[in-house]
C-alpha positions in Angstrom: -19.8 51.0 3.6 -19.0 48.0 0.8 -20.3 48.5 -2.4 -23.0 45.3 -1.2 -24.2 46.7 2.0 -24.3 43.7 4.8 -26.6 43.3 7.6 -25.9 41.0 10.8 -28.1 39.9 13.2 -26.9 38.9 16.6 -28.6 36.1 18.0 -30.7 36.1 21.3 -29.1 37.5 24.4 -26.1 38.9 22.4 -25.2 41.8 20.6 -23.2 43.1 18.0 -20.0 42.2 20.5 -20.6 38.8 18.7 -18.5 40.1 15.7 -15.7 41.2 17.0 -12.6 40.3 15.4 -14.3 39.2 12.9 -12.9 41.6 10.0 -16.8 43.2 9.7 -16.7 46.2 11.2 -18.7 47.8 8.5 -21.8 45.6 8.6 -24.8 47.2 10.0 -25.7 45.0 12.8 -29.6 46.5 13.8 -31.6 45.1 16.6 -33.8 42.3 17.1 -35.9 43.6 19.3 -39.5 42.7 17.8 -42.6 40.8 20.2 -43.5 38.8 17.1 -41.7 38.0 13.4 -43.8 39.7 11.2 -43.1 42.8 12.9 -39.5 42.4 13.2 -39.5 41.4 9.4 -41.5 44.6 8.9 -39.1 47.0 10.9 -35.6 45.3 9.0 -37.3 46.4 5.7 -37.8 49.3 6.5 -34.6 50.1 7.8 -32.2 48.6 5.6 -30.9 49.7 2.1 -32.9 49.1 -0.8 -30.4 45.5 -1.7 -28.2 43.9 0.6 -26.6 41.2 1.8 -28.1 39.5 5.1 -26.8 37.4 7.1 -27.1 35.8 11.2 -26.3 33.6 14.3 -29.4 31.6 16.2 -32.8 33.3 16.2 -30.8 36.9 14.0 -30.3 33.7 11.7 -33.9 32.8 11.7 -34.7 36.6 11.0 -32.3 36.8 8.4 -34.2 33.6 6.1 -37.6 35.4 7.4 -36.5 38.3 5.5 -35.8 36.7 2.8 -38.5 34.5 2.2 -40.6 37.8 2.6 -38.4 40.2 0.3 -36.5 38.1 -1.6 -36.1 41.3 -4.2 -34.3 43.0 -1.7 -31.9 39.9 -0.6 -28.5 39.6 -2.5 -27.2 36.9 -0.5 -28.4 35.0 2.5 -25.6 33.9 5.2 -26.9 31.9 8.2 -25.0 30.6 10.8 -25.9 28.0 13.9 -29.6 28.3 13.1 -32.4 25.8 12.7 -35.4 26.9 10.2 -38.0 24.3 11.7 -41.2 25.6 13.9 -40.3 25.6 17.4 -41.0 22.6 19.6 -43.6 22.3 22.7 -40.8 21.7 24.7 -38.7 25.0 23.8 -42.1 27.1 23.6 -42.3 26.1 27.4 -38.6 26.7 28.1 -38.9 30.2 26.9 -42.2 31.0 28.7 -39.8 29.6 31.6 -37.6 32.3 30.5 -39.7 34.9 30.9 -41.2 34.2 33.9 -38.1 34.1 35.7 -36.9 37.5 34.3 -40.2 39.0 35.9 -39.4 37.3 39.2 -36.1 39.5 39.3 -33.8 37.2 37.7 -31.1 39.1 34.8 -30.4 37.9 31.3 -26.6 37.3 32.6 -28.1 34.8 35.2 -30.0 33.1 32.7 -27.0 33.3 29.8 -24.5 31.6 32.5 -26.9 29.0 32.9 -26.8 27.8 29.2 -22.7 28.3 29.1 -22.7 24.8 28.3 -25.2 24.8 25.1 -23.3 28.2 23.6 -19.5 27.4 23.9 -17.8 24.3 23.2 -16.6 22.6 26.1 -12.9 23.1 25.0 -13.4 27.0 25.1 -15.0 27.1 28.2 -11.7 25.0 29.9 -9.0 27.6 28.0 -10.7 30.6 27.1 -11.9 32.4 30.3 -12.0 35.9 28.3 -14.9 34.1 26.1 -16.8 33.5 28.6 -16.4 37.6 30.0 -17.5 38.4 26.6 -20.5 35.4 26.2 -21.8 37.1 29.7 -20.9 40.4 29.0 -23.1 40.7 26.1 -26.2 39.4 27.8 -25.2 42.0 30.4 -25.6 44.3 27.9 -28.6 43.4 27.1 -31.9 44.6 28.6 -34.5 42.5 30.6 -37.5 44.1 27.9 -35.1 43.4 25.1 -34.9 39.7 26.2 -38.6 39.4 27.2 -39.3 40.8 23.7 -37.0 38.0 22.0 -38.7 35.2 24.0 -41.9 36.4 22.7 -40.4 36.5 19.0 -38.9 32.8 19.1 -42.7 31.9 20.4 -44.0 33.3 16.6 -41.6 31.4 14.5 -42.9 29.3 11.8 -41.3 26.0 9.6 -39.5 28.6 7.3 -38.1 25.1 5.5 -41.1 25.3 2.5 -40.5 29.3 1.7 -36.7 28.7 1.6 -37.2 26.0 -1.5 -38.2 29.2 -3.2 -35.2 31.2 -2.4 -32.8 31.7 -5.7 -30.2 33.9 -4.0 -26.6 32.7 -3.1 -26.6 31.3 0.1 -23.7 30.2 2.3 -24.3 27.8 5.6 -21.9 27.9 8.4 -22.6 25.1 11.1 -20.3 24.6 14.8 -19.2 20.9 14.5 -19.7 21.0 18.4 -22.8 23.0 18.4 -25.2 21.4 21.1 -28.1 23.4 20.5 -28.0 23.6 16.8 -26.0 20.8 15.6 -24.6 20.5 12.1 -28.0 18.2 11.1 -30.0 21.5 11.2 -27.3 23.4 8.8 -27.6 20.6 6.4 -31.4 20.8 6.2 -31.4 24.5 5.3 -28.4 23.9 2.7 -30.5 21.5 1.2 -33.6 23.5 1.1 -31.2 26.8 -0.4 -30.7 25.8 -4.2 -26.6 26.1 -4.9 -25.4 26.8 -1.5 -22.3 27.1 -0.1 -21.8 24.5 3.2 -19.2 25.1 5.8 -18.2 23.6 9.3 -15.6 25.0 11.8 -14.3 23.9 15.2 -16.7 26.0 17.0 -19.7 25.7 19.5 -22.9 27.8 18.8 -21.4 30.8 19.4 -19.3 30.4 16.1 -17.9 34.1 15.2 -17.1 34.5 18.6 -15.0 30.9 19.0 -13.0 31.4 15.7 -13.9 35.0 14.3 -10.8 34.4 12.1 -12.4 31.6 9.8 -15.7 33.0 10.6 -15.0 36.1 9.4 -12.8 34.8 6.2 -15.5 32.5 4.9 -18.0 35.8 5.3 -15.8 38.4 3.4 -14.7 36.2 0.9 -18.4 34.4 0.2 -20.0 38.3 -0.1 -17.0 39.0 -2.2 -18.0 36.7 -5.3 -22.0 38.0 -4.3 -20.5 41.6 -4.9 -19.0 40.9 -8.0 -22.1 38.8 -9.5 -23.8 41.7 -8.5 -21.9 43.8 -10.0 -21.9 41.8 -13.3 -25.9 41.6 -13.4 -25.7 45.6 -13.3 -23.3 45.8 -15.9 -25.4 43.3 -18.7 -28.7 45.1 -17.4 -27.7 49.1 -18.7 -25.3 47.4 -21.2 -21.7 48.5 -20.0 -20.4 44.6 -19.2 -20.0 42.1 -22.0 -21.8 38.6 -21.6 
């Protein structure tokens, strides 16, 4: 484990697959699995270390600044990735009910993850990179109907997490797809603007960023919770007196 422990949190209707090849193999990626946020918030804290970094794609995004608006004590750095931190909208809160409905009628979440192919990869993947695909619809395979039903329910509870984020002081770093159709870069630049001294990226990516270009993705990631590690480090030093100022 690195010496600043960091947490990833898939987005809904993925799983830790997401990160593959992304050169973060030692994150803890735990579930989000929760009916409502407060009780997802509730089981994270428990779970995780004492400090860490915390980071997310989509709704493990939203998670991720819940989290940290909640503990920010326990937050060392806050990474969020093709996200939006606004209250959901009527017409989304009746798209998900949609959702649910459907998975009780027998449908999968593969059936409903191929539907929305269009929204999660960039057009140019979906033309040239058939083994992205496999893996966007393998990993909703993967996932159970309860698990899904129970994330549908979650996205219902969010709230306008814009007001609790201007109170954030933690670094922060923003990743946005420039070809993300369900959370386009507009979104990214609200929460950047809300995070006081964050770090703003864009890559050639649909929503499904890590797993478009896990390369980038992954070297923005290590090398952003490299400088939080050191500043880290250097707070610990000045507080029991070993580092010069």
């Amino acid at each position: 484990m690195p010496a600043v422990p960091l947490v990833l949190l898939a987005g809904m209707n993925c799983t830790p697959e997401l990160w593959t090849g992304c050169g973060l193999d030692e994150a803890l990626t735990p579930a989000v699995d929760a009916d409502d946020m407060n009780t997802q918030v509730d089981r994270l804290l428990e779970q995780l270390p004492d400090a860490f970094v915390i980071g997310g794609l989509s709704l493990g995004a939203i998670v991720a600044m819940a989290v940290t608006v909640r503990a920010p004590e326990r937050v060392l750095g806050l990474c969020v990735t093709a996200t939006n931190a606004k209250a959901p909208t009527p017409a989304q809160r009746a798209g998900w009910a949609r959702w649910r409905d459907r998975l009780s009628a027998g449908e999968t979440p593969a059936d409903l993850q191929a539907e929305i192919l269009p929204v999660l990869l960039s057009e140019r993947v979906r033309a040239t990179r058939p083994d992205l695909v496999k893996r966007t619809l393998r990993m909703a395979e993967q996932t159970r109907d309860a698990v899904l039903a129970a994330q549908l329910r979650l996205q219902a509870t969010r709230v306008d997490l814009l007001p609790g984020l201007d109170a954030v002081r933690v670094p922060s770093l923003v990743i946005a797809g420039r070809d993300d159709a369900l959370c386009p870069p507009g979104f990214h630049d609200e929460i950047a603007d809300a995070l006081a001294g964050s770090r703003r990226e864009q890559l050639d990516a649909g929503h499904l960023v890590p797993l478009e270009r896990p390369a980038e993705f992954g070297a923005l990631v290590r090398d952003w919770c490299a400088g939080v590690g050191a500043a880290t480090l250097g707070r610990r030093s000045r507080a029991d007196g070993t580092g010069a100022w």
